[in-house]
GUZAMAR-224598 format. One record per residue: residue number from 1; residue in one letter; chain; x, y, z of N, C-alpha, C in turn. Coordinates in steps of 0.001 Angstrom, whole numbers, plus 500000, padded with zeros to 6 digits. Atoms other than C-alpha are relative to their C-alpha. Example, Ala and Ser with C-alpha at 12.3 -4.5 7.8 and 13.67 -1.06 7.14 Angstrom:
BEGIN
1  a  A  500890  498810  500000  512300  495500  507800  500900  501200  500000 $
2  s  A  499180  498810  499940  513670  498940  507140  499230  501090  500730 $
END
This chain:
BEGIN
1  x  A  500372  499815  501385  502461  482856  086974  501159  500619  499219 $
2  x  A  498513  500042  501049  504930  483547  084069  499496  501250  499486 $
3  x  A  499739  498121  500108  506095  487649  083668  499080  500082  499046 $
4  x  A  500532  499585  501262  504110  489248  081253  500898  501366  499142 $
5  x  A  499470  498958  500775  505433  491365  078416  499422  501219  500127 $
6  x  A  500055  498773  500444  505083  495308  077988  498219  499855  499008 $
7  x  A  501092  499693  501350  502401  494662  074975  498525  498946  500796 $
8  x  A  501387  501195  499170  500593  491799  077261  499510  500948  501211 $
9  x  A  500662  498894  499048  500278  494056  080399  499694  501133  499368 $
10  x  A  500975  499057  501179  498620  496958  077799  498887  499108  499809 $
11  x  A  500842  500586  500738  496626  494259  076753  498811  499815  501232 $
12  x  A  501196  500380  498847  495347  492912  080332  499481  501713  500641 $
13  x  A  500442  498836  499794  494804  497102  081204  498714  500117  499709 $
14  x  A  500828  499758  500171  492216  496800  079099  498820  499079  500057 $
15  x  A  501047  501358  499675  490581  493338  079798  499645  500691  501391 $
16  x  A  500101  499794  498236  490658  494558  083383  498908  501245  499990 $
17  x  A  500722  498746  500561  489133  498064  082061  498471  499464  499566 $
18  x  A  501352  500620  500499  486545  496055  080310  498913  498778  500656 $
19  x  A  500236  501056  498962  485777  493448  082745  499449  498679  498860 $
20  x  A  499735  501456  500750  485126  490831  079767  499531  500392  498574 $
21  x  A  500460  499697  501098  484288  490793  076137  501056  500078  499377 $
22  x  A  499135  500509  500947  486000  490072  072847  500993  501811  499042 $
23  x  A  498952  498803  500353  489033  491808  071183  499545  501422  499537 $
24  x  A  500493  498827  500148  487067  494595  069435  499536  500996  501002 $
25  x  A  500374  499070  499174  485645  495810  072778  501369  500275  500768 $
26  x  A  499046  499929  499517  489184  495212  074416  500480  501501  498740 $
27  x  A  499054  498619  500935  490928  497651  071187  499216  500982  500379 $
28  x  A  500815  498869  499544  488142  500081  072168  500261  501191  501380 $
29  x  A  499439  499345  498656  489248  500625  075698  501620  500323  500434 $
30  x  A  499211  499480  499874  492672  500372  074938  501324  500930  499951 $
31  x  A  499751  498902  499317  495312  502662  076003  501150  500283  498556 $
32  x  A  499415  499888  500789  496995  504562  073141  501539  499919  499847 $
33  x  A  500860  500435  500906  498629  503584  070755  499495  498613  499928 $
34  x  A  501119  500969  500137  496361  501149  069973  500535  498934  499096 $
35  x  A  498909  500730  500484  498207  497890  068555  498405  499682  498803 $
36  x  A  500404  499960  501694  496595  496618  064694  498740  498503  501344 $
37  x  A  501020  500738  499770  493138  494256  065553  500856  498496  500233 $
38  x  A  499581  500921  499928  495218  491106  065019  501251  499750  501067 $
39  x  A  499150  499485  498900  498006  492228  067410  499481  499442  500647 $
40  x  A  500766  500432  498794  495825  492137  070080  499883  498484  500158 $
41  x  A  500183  501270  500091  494584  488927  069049  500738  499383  500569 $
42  x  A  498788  501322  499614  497526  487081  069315  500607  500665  501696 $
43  x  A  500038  499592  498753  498299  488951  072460  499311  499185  501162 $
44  x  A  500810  500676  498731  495265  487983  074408  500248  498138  499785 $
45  x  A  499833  500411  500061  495834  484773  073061  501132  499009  500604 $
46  x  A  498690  500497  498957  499591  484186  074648  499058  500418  501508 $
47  x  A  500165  499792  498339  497644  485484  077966  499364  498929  500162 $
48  x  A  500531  500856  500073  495047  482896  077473  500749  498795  500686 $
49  x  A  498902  501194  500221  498495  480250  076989  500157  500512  501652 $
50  x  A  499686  499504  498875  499803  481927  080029  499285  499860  501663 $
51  x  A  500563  500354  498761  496547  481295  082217  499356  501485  500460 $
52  x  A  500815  498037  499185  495655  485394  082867  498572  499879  499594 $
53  x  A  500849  500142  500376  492456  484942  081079  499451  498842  499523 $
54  x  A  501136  501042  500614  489575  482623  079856  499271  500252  498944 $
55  x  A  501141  499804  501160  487521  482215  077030  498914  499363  499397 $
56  x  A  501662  500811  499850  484003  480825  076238  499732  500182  498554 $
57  x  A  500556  500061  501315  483469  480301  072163  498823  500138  500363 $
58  x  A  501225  500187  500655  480423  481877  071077  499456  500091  498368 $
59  x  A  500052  500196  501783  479350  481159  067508  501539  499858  499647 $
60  x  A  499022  500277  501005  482546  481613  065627  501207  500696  500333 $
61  x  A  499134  499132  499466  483992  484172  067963  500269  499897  501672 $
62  x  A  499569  500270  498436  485714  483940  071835  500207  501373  500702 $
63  x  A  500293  499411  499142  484503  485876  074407  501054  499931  501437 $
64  x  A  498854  500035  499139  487521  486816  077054  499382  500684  501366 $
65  x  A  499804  499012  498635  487615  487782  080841  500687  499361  500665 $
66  x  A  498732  500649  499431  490546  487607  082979  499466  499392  501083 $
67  x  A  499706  501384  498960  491545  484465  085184  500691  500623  501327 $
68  x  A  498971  499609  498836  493517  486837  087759  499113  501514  499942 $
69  x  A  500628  498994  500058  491970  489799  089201  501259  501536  500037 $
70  x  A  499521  498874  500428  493924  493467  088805  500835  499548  501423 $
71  x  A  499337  500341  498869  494634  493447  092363  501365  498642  500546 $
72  x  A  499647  501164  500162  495990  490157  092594  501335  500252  499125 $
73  x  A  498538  500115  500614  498781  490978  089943  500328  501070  500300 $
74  x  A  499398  498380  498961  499488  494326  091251  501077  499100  501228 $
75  x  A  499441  500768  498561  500299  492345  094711  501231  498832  499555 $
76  x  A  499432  501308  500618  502034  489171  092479  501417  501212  499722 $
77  x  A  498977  498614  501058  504330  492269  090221  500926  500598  501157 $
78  x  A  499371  499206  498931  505021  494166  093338  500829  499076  500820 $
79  x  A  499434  500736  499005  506223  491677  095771  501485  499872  498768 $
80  x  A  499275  500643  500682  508313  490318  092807  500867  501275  499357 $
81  x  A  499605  499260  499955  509577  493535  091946  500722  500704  501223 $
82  x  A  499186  499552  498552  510687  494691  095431  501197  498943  500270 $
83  x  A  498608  501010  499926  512932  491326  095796  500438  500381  498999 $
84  x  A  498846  499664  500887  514364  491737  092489  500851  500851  500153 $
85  x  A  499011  498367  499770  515408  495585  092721  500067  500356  501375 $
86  x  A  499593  499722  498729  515266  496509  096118  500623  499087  501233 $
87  x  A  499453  501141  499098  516430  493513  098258  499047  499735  500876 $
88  x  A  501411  499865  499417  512492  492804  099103  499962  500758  501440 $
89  x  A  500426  498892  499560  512563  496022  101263  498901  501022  499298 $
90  x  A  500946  498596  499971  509733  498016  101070  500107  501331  500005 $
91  x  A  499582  498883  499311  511388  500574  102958  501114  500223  498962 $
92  x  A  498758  500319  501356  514558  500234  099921  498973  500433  498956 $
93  x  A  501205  499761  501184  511586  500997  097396  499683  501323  500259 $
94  x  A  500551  498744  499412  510176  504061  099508  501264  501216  499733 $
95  x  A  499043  499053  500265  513529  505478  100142  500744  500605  498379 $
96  x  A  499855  499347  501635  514039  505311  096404  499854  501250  499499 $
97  x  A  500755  498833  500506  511852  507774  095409  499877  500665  500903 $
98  x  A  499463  499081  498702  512503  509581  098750  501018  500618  499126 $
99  x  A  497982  498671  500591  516496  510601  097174  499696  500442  498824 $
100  x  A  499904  499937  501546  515156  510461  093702  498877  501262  499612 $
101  x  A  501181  498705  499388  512288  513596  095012  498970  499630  499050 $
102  x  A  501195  500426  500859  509683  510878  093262  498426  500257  500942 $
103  x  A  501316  500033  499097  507539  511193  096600  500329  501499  500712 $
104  x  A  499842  498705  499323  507043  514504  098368  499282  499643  501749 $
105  x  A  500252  499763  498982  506944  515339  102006  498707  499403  500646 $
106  x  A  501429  499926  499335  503174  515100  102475  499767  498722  499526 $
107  x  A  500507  501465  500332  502946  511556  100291  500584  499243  500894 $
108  x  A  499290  500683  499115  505342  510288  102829  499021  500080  501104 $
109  x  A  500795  499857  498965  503290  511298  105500  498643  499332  499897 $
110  x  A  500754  500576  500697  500274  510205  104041  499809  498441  500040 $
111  x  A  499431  501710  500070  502007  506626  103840  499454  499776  501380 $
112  x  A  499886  500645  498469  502588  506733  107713  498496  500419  500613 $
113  x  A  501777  499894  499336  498919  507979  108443  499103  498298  499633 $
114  x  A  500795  500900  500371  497733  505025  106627  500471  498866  500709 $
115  x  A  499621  501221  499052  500106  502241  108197  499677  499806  501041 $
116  x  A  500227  500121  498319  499273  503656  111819  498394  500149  500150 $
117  x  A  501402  500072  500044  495580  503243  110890  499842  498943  499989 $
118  x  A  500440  501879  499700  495953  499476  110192  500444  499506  500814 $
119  x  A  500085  500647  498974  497105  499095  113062  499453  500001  501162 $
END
């Protein structure tokens, strides 16, 4: 699926937040500041173009809920983010914020409790 912008991922935050329903309930939930009613519009609209969401005309107005679930682009973003910047290391990502003192001692640990649980 094709990157999304800064103002489009704000936008799906709050489709995802809202689990469906039209722009007014989307501006309601989302995350400040809060872009102008028509903003949005055209926003969800390129996501629409894009394929992230769906929409079902009722009467005179279109009812939205996303085509991709949260998870799902989390997992899509991430993968695609780790090749770009880290040289799809995981471990190149971790150690990042290891030198950069973004993760502390115990979140590290934390990590390795959880890996040696799925396995």
């Amino acid at each position: 699926m094709e990157k999304l912008t800064k103002q489009e991922e704000a936008a799906m935050q709050a489709i995802w937040k809202a689990g469906k329903g039209f722009v007014k309930d989307f501006l309601e939930v989302h995350a400040e500041p809060q872009p102008p009613y028509t903003t949005l519009a055209s926003t969800i609209k390129n996501l629409e173009k894009k394929g992230y969401i769906d929409s079902v005309k009722i009467g005179n107005v279109y009812e939205y809920k996303p085509s991709i679930a949260e998870e799902d682009y989390k997992q899509q973003f991430m993968s695609g983010f780790v090749k770009d910047y880290f040289e799809n290391s995981y471990k190149e990502l971790v150690s990042f914020f290891a030198k950069n003192q973004e993760i502390s001692k115990g979140e590290l640990q934390e990590i390795i409790r959880m890996i040696e649980e799925k396995k």
